[in-house]
PDB file with one MODEL, atoms N, CA, C and O in Angstrom:
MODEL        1
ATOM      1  N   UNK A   1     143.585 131.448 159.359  1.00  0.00           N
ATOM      2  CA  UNK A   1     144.310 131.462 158.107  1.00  0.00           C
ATOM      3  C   UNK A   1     144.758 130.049 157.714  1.00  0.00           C
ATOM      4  O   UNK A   1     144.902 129.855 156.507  1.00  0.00           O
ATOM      5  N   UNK A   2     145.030 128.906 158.661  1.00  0.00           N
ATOM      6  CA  UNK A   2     145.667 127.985 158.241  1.00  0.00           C
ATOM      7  C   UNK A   2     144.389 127.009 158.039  1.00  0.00           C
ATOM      8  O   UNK A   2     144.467 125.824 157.714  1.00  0.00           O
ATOM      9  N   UNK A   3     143.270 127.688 158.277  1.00  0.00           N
ATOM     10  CA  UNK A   3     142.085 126.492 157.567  1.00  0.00           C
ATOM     11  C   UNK A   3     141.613 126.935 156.083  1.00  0.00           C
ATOM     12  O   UNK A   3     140.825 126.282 155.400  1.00  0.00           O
ATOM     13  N   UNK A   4     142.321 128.348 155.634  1.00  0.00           N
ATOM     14  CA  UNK A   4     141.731 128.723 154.243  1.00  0.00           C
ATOM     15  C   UNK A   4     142.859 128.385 154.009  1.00  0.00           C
ATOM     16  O   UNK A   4     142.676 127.493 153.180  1.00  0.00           O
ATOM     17  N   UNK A   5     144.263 128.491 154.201  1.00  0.00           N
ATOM     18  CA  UNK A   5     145.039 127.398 153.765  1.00  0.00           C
ATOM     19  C   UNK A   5     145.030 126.156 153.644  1.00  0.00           C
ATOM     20  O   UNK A   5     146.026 125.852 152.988  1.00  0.00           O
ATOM     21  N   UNK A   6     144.367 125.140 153.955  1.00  0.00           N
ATOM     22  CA  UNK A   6     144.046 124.203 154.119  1.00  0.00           C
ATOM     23  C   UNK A   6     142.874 123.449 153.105  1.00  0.00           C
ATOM     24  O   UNK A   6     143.004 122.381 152.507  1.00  0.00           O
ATOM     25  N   UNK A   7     141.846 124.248 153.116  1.00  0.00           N
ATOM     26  CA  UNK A   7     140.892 123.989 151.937  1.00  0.00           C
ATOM     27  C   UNK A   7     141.343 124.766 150.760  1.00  0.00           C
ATOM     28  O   UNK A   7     140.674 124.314 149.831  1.00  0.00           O
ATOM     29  N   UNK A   8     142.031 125.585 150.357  1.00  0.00           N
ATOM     30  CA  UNK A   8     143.056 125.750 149.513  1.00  0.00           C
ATOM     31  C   UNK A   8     143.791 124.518 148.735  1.00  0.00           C
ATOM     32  O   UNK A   8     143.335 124.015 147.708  1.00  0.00           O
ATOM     33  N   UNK A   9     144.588 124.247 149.159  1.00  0.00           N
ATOM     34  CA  UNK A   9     145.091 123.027 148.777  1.00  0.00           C
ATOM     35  C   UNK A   9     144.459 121.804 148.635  1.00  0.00           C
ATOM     36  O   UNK A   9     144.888 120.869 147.960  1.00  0.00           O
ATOM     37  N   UNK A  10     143.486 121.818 149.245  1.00  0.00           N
ATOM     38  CA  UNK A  10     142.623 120.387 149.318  1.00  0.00           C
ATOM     39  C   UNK A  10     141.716 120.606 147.759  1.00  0.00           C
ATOM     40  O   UNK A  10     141.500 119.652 147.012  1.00  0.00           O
ATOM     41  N   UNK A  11     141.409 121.553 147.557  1.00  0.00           N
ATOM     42  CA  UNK A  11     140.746 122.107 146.119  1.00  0.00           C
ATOM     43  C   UNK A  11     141.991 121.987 145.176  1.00  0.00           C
ATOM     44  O   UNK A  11     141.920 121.204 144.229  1.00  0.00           O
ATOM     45  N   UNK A  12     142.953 122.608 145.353  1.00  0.00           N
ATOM     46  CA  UNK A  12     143.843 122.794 144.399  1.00  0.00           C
ATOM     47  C   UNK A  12     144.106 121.160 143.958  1.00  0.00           C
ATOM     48  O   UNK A  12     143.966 120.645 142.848  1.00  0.00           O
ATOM     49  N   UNK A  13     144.583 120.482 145.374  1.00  0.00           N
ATOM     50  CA  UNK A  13     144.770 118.896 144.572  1.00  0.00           C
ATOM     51  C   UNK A  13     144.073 118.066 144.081  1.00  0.00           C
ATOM     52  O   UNK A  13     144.568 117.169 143.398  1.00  0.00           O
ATOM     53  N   UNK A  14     142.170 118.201 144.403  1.00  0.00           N
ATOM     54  CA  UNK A  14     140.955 117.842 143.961  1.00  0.00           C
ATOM     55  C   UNK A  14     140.982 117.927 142.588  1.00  0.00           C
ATOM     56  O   UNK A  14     140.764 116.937 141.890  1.00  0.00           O
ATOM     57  N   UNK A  15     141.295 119.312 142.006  1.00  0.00           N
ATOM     58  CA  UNK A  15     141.195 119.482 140.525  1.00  0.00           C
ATOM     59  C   UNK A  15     142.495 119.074 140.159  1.00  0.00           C
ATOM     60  O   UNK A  15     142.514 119.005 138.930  1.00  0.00           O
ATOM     61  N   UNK A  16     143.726 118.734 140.693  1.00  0.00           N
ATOM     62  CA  UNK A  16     144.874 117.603 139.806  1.00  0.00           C
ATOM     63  C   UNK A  16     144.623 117.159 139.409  1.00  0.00           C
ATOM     64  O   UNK A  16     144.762 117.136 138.186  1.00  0.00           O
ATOM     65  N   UNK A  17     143.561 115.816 140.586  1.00  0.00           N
ATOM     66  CA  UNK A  17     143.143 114.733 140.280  1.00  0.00           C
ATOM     67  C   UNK A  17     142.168 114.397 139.351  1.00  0.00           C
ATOM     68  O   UNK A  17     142.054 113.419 138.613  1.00  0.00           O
ATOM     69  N   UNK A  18     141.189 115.815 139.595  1.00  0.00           N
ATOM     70  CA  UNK A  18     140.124 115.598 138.102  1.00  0.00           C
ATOM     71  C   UNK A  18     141.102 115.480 136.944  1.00  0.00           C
ATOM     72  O   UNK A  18     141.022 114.641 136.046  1.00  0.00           O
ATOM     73  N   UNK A  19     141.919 116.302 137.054  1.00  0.00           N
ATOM     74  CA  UNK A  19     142.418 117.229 135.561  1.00  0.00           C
ATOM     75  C   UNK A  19     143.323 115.540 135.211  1.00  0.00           C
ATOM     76  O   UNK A  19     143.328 115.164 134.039  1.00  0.00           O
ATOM     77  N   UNK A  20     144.004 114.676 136.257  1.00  0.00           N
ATOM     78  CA  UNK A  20     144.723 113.548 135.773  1.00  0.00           C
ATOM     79  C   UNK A  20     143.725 111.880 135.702  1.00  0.00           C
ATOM     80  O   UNK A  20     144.114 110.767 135.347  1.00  0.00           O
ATOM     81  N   UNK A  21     142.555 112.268 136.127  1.00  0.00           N
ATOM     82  CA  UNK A  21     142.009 110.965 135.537  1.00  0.00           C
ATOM     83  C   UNK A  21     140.847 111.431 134.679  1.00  0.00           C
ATOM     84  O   UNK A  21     140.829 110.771 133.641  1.00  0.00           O
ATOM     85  N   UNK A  22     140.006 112.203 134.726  1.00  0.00           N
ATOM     86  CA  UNK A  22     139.303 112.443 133.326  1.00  0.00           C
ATOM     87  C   UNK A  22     139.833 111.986 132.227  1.00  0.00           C
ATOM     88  O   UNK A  22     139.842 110.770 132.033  1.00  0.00           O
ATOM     89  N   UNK A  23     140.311 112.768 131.409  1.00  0.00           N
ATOM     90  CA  UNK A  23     140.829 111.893 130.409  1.00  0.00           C
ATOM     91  C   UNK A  23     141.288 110.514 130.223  1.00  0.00           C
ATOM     92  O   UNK A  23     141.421 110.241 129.031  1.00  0.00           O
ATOM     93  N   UNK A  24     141.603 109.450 131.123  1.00  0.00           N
ATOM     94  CA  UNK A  24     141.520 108.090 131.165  1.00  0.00           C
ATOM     95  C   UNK A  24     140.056 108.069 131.138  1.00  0.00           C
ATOM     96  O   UNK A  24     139.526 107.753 130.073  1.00  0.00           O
ATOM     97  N   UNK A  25     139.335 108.353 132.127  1.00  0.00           N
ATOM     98  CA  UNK A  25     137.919 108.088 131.544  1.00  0.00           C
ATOM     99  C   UNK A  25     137.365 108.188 130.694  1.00  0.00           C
ATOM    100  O   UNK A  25     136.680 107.216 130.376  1.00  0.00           O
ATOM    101  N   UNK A  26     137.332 109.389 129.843  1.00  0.00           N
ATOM    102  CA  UNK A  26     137.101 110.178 128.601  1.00  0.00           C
ATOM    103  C   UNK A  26     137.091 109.366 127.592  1.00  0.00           C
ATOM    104  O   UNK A  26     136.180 109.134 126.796  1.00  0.00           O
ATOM    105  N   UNK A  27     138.195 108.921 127.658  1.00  0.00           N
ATOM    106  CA  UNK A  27     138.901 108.195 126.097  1.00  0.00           C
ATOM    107  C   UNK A  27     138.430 106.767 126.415  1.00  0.00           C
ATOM    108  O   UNK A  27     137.939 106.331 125.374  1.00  0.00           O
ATOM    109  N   UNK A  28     138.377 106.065 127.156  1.00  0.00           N
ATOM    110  CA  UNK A  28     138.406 104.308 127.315  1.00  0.00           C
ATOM    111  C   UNK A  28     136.555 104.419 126.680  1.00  0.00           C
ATOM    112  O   UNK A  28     135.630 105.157 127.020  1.00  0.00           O
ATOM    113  N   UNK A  29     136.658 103.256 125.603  1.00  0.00           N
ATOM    114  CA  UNK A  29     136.101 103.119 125.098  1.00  0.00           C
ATOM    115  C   UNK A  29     135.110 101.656 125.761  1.00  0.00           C
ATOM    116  O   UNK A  29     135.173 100.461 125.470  1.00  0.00           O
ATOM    117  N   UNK A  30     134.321 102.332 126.644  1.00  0.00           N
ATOM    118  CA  UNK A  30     133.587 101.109 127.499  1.00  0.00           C
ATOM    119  C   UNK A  30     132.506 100.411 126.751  1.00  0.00           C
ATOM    120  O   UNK A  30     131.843  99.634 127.438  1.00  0.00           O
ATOM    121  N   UNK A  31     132.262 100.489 125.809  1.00  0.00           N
ATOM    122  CA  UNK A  31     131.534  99.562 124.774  1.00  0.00           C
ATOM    123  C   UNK A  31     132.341  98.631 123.732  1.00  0.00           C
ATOM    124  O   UNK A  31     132.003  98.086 122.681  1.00  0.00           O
ATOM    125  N   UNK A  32     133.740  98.682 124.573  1.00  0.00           N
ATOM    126  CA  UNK A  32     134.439  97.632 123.449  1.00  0.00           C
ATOM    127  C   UNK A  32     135.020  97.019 124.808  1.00  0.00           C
ATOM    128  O   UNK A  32     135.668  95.976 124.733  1.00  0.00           O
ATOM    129  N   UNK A  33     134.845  97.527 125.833  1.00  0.00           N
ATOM    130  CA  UNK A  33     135.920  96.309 127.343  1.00  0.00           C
ATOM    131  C   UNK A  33     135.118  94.539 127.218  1.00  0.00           C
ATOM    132  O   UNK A  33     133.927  94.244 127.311  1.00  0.00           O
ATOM    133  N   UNK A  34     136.132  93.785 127.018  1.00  0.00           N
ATOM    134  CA  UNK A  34     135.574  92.636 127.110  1.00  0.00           C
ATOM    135  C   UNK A  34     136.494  91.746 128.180  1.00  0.00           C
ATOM    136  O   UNK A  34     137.716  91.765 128.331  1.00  0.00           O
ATOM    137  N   UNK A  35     135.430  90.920 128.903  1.00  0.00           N
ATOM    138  CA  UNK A  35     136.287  90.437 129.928  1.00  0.00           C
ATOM    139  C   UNK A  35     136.278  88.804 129.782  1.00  0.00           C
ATOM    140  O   UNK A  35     135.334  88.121 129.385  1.00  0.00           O
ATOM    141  N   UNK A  36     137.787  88.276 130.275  1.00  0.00           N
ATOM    142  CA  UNK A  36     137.858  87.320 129.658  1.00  0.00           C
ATOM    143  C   UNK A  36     136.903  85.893 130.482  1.00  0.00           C
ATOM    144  O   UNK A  36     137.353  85.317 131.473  1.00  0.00           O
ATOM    145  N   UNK A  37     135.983  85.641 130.034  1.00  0.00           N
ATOM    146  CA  UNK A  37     135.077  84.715 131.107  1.00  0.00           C
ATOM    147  C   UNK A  37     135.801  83.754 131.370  1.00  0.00           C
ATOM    148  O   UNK A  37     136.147  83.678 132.549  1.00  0.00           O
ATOM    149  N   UNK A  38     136.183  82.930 130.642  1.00  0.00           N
ATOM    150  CA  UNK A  38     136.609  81.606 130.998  1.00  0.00           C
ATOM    151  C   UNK A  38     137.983  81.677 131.916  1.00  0.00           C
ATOM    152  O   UNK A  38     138.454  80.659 132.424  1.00  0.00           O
ATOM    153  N   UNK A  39     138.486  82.788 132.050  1.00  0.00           N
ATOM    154  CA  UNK A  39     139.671  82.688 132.763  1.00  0.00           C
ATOM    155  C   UNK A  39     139.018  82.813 134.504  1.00  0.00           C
ATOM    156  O   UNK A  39     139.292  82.099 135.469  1.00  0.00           O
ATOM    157  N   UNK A  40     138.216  83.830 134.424  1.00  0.00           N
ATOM    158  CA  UNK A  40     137.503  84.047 135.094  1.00  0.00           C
ATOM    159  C   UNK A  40     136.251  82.762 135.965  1.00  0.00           C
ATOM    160  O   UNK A  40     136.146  82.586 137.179  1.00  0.00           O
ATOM    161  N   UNK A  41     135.612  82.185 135.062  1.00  0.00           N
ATOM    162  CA  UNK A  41     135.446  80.712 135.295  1.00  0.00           C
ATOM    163  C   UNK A  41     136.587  79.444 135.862  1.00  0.00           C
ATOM    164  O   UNK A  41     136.419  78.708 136.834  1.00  0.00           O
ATOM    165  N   UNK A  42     137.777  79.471 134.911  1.00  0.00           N
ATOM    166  CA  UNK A  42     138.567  79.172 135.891  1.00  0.00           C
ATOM    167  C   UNK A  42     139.338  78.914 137.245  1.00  0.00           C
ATOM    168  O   UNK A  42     139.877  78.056 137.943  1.00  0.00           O
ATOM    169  N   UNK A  43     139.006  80.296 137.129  1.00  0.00           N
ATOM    170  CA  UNK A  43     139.915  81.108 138.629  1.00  0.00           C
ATOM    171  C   UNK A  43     138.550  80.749 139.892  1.00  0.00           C
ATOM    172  O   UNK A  43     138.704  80.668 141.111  1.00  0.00           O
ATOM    173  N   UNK A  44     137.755  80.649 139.410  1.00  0.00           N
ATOM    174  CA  UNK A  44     136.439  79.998 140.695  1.00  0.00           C
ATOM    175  C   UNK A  44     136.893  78.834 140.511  1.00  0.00           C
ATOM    176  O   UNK A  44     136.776  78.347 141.635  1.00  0.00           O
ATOM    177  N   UNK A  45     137.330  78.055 139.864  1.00  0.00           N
ATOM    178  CA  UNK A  45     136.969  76.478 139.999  1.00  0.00           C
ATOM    179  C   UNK A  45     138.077  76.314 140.590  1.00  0.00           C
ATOM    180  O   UNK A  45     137.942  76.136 141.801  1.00  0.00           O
ATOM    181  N   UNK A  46     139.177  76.302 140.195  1.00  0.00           N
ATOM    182  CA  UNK A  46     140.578  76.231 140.926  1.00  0.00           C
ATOM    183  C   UNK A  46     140.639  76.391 142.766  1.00  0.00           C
ATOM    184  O   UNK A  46     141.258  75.619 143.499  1.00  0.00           O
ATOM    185  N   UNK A  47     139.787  77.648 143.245  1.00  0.00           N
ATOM    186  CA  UNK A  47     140.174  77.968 144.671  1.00  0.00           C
ATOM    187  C   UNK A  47     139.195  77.076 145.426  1.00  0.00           C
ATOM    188  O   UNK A  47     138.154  76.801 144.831  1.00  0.00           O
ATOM    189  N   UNK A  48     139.326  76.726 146.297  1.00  0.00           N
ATOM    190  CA  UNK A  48     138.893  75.823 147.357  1.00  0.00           C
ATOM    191  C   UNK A  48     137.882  76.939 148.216  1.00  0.00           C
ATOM    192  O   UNK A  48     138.366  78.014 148.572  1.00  0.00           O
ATOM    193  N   UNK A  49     136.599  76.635 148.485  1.00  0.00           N
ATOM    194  CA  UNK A  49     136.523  77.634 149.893  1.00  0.00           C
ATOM    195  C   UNK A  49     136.881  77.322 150.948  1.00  0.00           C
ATOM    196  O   UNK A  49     137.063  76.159 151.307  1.00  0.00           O
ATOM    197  N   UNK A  50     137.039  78.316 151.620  1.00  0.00           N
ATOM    198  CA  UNK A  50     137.155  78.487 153.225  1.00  0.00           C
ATOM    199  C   UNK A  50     136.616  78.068 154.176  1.00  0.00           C
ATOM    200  O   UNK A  50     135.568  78.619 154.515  1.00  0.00           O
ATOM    201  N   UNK A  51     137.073  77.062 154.873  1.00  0.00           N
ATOM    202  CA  UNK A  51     136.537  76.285 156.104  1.00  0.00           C
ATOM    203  C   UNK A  51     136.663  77.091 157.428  1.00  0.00           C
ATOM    204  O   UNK A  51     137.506  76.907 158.306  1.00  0.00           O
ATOM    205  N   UNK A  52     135.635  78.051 157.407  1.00  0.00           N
ATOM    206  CA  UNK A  52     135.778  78.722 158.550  1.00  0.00           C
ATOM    207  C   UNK A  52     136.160  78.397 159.721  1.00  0.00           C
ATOM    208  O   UNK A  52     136.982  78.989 160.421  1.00  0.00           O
ATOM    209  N   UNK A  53     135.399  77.170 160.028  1.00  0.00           N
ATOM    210  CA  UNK A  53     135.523  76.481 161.533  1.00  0.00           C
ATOM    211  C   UNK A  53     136.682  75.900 161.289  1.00  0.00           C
ATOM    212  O   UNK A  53     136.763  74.915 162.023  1.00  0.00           O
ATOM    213  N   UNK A  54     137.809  76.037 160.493  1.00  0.00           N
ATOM    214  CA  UNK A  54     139.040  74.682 160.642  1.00  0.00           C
ATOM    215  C   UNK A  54     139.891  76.235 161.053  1.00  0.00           C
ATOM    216  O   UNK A  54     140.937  76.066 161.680  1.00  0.00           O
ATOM    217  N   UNK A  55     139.648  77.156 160.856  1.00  0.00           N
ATOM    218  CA  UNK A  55     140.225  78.842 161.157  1.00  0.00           C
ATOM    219  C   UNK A  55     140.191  78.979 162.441  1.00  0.00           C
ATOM    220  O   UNK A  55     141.255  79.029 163.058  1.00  0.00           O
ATOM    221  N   UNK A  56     139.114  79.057 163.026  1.00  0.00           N
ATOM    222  CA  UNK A  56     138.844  79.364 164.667  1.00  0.00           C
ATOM    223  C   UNK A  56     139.361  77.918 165.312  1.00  0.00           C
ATOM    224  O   UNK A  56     139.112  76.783 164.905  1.00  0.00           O
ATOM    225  N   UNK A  57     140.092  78.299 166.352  1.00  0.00           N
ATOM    226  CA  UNK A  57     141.025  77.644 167.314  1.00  0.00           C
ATOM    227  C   UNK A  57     140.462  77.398 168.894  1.00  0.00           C
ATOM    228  O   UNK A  57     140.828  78.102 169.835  1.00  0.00           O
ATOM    229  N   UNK A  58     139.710  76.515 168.990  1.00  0.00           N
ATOM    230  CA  UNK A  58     139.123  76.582 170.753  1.00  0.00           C
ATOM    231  C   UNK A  58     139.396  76.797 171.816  1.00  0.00           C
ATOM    232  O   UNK A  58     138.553  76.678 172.706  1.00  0.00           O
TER     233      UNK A  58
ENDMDL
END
């Protein structure tokens, strides 16, 4: 009983979750999202990479 209880609830909160993000999906209009490049270009030029070997300690 406590495993049909169990997938019980696991269904019941499955369809919350449909029932609370569908509609964010639904509605967002993904042929108008524009992303901002140059900030984005920015944000690479700014960070330094990672010197792995200055990380590891002998």
């Amino acid at each position: 009983m406590a495993f049909e209880l169990k997938t019980t609830l696991a269904l019941i909160s499955f369809l919350v979750i449909a029932l609370l993000v569908y509609p964010m999906v639904a509605t967002t209009q993904w042929d108008k999202l524009e992303f901002n490049s140059s900030r984005f270009e920015a944000s690479q030029t700014q960070s330094a990479p990672v010197d792995w070997r200055a990380l590891i300690s002998d």
